[in-house]
Each structure stands twice: as structure tokens, then as C-alpha cells.
C-alpha positions as a printed NumPy array, in Angstrom:
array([[ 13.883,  28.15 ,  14.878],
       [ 11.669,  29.211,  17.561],
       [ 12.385,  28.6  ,  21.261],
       [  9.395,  25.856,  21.184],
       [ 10.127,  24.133,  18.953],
       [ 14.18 ,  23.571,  19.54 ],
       [ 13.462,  22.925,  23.266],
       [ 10.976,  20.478,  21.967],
       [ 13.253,  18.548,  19.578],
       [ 16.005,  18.364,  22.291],
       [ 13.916,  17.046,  24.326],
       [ 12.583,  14.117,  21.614],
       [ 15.996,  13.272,  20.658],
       [ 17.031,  12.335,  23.913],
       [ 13.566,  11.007,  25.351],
       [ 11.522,  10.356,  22.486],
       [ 10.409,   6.595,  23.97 ],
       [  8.7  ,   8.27 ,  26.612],
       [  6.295,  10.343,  24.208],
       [  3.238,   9.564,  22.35 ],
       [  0.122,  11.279,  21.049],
       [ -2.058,  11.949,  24.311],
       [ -0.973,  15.411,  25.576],
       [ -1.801,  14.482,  29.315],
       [  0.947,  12.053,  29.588],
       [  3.559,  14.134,  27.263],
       [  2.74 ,  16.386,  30.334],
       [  3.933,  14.157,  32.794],
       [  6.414,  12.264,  30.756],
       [  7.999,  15.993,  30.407],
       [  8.044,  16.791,  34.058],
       [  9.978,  13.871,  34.425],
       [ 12.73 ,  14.188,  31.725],
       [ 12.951,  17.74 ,  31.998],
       [ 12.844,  20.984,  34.416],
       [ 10.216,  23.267,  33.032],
       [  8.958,  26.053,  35.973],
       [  6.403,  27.714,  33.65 ],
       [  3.434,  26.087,  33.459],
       [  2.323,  27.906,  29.883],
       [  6.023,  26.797,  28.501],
       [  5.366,  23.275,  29.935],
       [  1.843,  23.065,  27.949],
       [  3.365,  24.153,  24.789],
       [  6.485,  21.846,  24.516],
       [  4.264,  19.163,  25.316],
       [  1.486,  20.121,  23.005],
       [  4.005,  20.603,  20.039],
       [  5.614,  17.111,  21.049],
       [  1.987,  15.576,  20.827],
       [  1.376,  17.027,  16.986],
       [  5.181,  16.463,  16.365],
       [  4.089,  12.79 ,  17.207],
       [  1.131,  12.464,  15.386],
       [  2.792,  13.646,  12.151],
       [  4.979,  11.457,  12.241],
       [  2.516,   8.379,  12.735],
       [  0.483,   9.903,  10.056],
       [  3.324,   9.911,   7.665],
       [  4.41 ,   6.55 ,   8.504],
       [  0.907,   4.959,   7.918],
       [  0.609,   6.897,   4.604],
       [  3.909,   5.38 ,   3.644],
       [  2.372,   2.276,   4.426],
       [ -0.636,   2.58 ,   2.226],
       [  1.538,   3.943,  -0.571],
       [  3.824,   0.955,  -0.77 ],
       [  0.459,  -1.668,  -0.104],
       [ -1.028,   0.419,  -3.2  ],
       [  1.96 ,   0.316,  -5.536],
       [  2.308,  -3.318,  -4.485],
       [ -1.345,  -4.178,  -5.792],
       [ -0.955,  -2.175,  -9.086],
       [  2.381,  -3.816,  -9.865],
       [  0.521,  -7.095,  -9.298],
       [ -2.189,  -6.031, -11.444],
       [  0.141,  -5.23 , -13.869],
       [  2.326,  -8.593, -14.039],
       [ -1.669, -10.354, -14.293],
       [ -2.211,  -8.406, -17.501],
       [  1.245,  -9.159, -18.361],
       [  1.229, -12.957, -17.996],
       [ -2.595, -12.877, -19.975],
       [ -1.172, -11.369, -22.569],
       [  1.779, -13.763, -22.829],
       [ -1.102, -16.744, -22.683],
       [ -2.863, -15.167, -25.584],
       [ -0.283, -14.896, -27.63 ],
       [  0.719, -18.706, -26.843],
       [ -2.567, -19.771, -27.807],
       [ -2.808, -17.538, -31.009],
       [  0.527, -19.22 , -31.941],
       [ -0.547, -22.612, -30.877],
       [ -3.695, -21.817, -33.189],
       [ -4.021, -24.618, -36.422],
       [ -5.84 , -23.011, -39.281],
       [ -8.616, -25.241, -40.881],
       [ -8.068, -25.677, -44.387],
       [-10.893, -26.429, -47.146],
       [ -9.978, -30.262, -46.79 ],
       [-10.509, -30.228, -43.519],
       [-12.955, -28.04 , -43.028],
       [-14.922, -30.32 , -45.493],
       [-14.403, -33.713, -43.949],
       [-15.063, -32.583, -40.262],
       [-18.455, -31.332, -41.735],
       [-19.055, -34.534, -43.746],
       [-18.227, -36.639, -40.206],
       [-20.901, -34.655, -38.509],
       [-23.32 , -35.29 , -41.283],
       [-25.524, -38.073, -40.185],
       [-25.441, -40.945, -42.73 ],
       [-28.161, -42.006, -45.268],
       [-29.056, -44.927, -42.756],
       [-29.137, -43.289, -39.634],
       [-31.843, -40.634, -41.104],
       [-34.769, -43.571, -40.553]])
């Protein structure tokens, strides 16, 4: 591990309330937490802070959408799943029409003899 990076992470797991993704204020939050003469050194433990940051912000939102995605398609999926248990209640619940039937609800729609006038 390289000497940014470790004095970085020491650094963020003792302080890592007082850090966030603008560089300028890692700056100062790091002169405060932290002795650093060299002004370069300074800059670059701040500046790998800042991206260390924003990583992790970025991975935590993707997370986010992830889960909000996976909760949508399992929705999706109990919809189709409850439609399919309706249409095979209704294709149960279905009465066939048999020739008798069939005959006298056509004969009931038939308008009578006197009616035709």
C-alpha cells in the first residue's frame, strides 16, 4: 500500500465526519485533524480522500437503485403472478353451454310471432 493512500485511510478512520467530496474543505478539514508540512503531500491526501469519498457515495446510490429496481421487477412479477391465478379462477369458474341451453337462450332472444307487427 502506498504511503498516500495508508496515511489517507488513517486519517478517514479516525476523522471521517469531517470529510466530504469538495477538495477545498478536505484541505482545511486536514490541516485541522492532522500535521502535514508539505504542501504537495497535503494536496494529495486530501485529493485521494475527496475520490475515496465520492466512491463511496457513488456506490451507495447505485446500491440504492439496484434494490429500488429489483423491488419493481419483483412487483411486476407477483402482478403477473396474481393475473394468472385470476385466470385460472375464472377458466375454472367457466359453465359450458350445452345444446339445451344453447337452444333455449337463442329461442328467448327470438322475438315472438306477435311482437314482429
Amino acid at each position: 500500500m502506498d504511503r498516500i493512500k495508508r496515511l489517507s485511510l488513517e486519517v478517514l478512520e479516525k476523522h471521517k465526519s469531517k470529510f466530504g467530496e469538495n477538495f477545498t474543505d478536505n484541505k482545511k478539514s486536514l490541516d485541522e485533524v492532522a500535521i502535514v508540512r508539505s504542501k504537495g503531500l497535503k494536496n494529495e491526501i486530501a485529493g485521494y480522500i475527496t475520490n475515496f469519498i465520492k466512491k463511496e457515495n457513488r456506490e451507495a446510490e447505485d446500491n440504492l437503485t439496484q434494490t429500488n429496481t429489483s423491488s419493481q421487477e419483483d412487483f411486476v412479477e407477483e402482478s403477473s403472478e396474481f393475473t394468472e391465478d385470476l385466470t385460472q379462477e375464472s377458466e375454472e369458474g367457466v359453465i359450458e353451454v350445452g345444446a339445451d341451453t344453447e337452444n333455449a337462450a337463442t329461442e328467448s332472444q327470438e322475438p315472438s310471432e306477435e311482437n314482429k307487427e
